[in-house]
NUROFI-25570 format. One line per field, with one value per residue: residue number from 1; residue in three letters; x, y, z of N, C-alpha, C in turn. Coordinates in Angstrom, 2 decimals. Example, Ala and Ser with C-alpha at 12.3 -4.5 7.8 and 13.67 -1.06 7.14 Angstrom:
// NUROFI-25570
k 1 | 2
r ala | ser
neast 13.19 | 12.85
nnorth -5.69 | -2.25
nup 7.80 | 7.08
caeast 12.30 | 13.67
canorth -4.50 | -1.06
caup 7.80 | 7.14
ceast 13.20 | 12.90
cnorth -3.30 | 0.03
cup 7.80 | 7.87
END
This chain:
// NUROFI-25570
k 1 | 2 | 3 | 4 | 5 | 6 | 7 | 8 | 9 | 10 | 11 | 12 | 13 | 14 | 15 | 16 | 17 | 18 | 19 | 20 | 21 | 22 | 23 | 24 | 25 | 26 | 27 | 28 | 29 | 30 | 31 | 32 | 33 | 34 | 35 | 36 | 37 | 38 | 39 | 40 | 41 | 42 | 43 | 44 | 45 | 46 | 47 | 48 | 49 | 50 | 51 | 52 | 53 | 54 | 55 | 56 | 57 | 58 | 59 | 60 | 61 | 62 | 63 | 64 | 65 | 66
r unk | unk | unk | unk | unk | unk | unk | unk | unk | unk | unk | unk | unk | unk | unk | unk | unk | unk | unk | unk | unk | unk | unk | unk | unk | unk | unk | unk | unk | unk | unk | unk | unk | unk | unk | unk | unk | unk | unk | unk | unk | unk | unk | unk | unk | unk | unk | unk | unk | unk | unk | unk | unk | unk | unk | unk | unk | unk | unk | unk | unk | unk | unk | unk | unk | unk
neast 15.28 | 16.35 | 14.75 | 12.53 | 13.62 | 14.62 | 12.11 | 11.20 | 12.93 | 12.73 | 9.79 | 10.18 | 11.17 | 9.75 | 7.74 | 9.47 | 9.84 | 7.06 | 6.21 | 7.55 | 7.54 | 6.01 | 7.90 | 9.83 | 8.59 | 6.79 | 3.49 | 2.29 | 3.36 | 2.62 | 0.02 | -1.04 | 0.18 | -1.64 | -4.38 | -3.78 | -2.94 | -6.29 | -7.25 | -6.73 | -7.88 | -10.36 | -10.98 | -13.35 | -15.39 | -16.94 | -17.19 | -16.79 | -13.83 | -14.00 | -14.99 | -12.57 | -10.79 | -11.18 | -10.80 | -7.91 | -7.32 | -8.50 | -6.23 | -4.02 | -4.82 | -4.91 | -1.59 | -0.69 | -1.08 | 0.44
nnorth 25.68 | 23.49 | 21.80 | 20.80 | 19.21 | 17.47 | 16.24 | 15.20 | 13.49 | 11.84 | 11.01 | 9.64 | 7.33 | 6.14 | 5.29 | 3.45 | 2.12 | 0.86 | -0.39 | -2.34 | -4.05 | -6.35 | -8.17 | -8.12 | -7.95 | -9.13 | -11.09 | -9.40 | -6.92 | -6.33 | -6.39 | -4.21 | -2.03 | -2.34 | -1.94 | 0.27 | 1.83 | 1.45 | 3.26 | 5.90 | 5.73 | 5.42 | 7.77 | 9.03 | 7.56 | 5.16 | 2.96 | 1.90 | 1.85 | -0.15 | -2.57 | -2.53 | -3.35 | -5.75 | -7.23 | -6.76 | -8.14 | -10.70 | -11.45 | -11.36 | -13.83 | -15.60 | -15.49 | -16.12 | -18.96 | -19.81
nup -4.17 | -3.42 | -1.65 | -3.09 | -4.67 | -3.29 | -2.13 | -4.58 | -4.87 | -2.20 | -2.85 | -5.50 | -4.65 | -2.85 | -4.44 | -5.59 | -3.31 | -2.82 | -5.29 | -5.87 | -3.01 | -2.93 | -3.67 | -1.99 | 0.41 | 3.48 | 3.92 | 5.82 | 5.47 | 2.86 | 3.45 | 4.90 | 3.27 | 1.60 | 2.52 | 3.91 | 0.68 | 0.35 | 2.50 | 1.40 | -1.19 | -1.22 | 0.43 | 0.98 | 1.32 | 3.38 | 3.50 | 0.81 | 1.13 | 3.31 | 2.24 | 0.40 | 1.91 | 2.93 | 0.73 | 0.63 | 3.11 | 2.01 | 0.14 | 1.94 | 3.59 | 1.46 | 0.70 | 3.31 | 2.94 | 1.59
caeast 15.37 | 16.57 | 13.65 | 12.22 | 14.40 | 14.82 | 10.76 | 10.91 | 13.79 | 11.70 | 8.81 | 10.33 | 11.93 | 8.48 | 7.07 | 9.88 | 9.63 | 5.37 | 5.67 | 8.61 | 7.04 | 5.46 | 9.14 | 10.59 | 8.06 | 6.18 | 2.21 | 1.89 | 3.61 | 1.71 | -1.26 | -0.50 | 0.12 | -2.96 | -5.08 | -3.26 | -3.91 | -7.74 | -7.90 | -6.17 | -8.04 | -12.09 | -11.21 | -14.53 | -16.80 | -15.85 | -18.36 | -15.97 | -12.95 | -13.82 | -14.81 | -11.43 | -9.72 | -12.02 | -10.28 | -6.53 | -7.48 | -8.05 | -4.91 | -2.85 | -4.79 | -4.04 | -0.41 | -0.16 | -1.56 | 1.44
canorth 24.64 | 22.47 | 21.27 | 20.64 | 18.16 | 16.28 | 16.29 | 14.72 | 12.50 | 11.14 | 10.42 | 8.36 | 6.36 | 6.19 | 4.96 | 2.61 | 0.53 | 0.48 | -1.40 | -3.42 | -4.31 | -7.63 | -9.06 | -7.99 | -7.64 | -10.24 | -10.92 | -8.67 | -5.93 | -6.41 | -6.13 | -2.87 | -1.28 | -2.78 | -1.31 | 2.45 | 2.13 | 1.68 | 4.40 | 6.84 | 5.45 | 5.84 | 8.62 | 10.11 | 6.43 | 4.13 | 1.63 | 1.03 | 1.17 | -1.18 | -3.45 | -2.83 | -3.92 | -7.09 | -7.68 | -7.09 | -9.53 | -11.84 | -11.51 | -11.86 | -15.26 | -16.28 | -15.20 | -17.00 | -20.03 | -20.22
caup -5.18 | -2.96 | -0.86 | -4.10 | -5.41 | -2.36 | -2.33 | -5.72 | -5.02 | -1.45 | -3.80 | -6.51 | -3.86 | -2.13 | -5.24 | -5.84 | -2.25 | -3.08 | -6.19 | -5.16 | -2.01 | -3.01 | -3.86 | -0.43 | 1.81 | 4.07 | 3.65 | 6.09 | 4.79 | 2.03 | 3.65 | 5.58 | 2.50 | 0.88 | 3.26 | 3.60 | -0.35 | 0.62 | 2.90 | 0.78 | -2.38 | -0.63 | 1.53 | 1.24 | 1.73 | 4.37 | 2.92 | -0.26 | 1.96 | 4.17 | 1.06 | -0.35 | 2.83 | 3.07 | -0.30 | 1.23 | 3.92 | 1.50 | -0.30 | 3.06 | 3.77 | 0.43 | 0.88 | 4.16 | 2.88 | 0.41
ceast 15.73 | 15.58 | 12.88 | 12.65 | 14.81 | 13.24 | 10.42 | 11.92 | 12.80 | 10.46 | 8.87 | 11.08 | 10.86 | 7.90 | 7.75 | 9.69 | 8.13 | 5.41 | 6.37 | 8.48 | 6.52 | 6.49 | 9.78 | 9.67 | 7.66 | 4.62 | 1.43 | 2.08 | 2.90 | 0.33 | -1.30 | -0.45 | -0.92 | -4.16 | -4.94 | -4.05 | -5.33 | -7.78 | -7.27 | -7.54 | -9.69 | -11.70 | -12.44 | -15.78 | -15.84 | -16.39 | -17.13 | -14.33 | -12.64 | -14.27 | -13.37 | -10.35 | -10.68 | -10.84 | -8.66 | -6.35 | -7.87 | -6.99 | -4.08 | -3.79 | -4.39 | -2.61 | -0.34 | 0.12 | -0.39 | 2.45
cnorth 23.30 | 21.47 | 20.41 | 19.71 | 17.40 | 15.78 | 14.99 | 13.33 | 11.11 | 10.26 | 9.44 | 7.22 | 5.77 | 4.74 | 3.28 | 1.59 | 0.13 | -0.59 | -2.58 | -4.52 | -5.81 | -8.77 | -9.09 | -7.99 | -8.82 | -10.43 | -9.79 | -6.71 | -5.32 | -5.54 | -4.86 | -1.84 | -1.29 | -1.94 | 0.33 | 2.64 | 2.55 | 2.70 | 5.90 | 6.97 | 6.14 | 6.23 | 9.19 | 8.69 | 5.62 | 2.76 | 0.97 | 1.09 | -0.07 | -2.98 | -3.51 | -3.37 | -5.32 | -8.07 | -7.72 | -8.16 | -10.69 | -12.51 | -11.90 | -12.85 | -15.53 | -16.13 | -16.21 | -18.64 | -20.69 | -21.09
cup -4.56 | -2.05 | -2.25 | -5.12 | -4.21 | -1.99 | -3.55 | -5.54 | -3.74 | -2.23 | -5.09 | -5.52 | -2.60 | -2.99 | -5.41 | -4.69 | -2.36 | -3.88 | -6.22 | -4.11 | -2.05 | -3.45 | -2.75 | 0.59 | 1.68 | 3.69 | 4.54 | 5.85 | 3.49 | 2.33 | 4.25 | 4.50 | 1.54 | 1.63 | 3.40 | 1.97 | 0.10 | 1.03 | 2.47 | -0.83 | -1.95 | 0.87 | 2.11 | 1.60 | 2.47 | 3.63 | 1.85 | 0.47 | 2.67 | 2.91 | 0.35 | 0.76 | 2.82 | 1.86 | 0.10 | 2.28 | 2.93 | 0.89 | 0.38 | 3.39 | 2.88 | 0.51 | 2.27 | 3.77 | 1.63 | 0.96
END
């Protein structure tokens, strides 16, 4: 039981630095996790991966450019 609730506890505390992330983190942090998204999100096509990172690189120029 116990693996199992430290499993669950890891994961909401996972969840919580993800969505948080764009108040504390840097543009590149950002982008790092923008990209993992992608290759988690179009595991199975690289094609729309690499389109969805095109799109995180734009976000971190725009973020720099702030």
């Amino acid at each position: 039981m116990k693996p199992v609730k430290l499993i669950i506890i890891l994961l909401a505390v996972g969840i919580v630095v993800v969505l948080t992330a764009p108040a504390w983190g840097g543009c590149d942090i950002n982008y790092k996790l923008c990209s993992g998204w992608c290759d988690i999100r179009y595991f199975n096509s690289s094609f729309e991966a690499t389109a969805c990172k095109g799109g995180c690189g734009a976000d971190k120029l725009a973020c720099l450019a702030q």
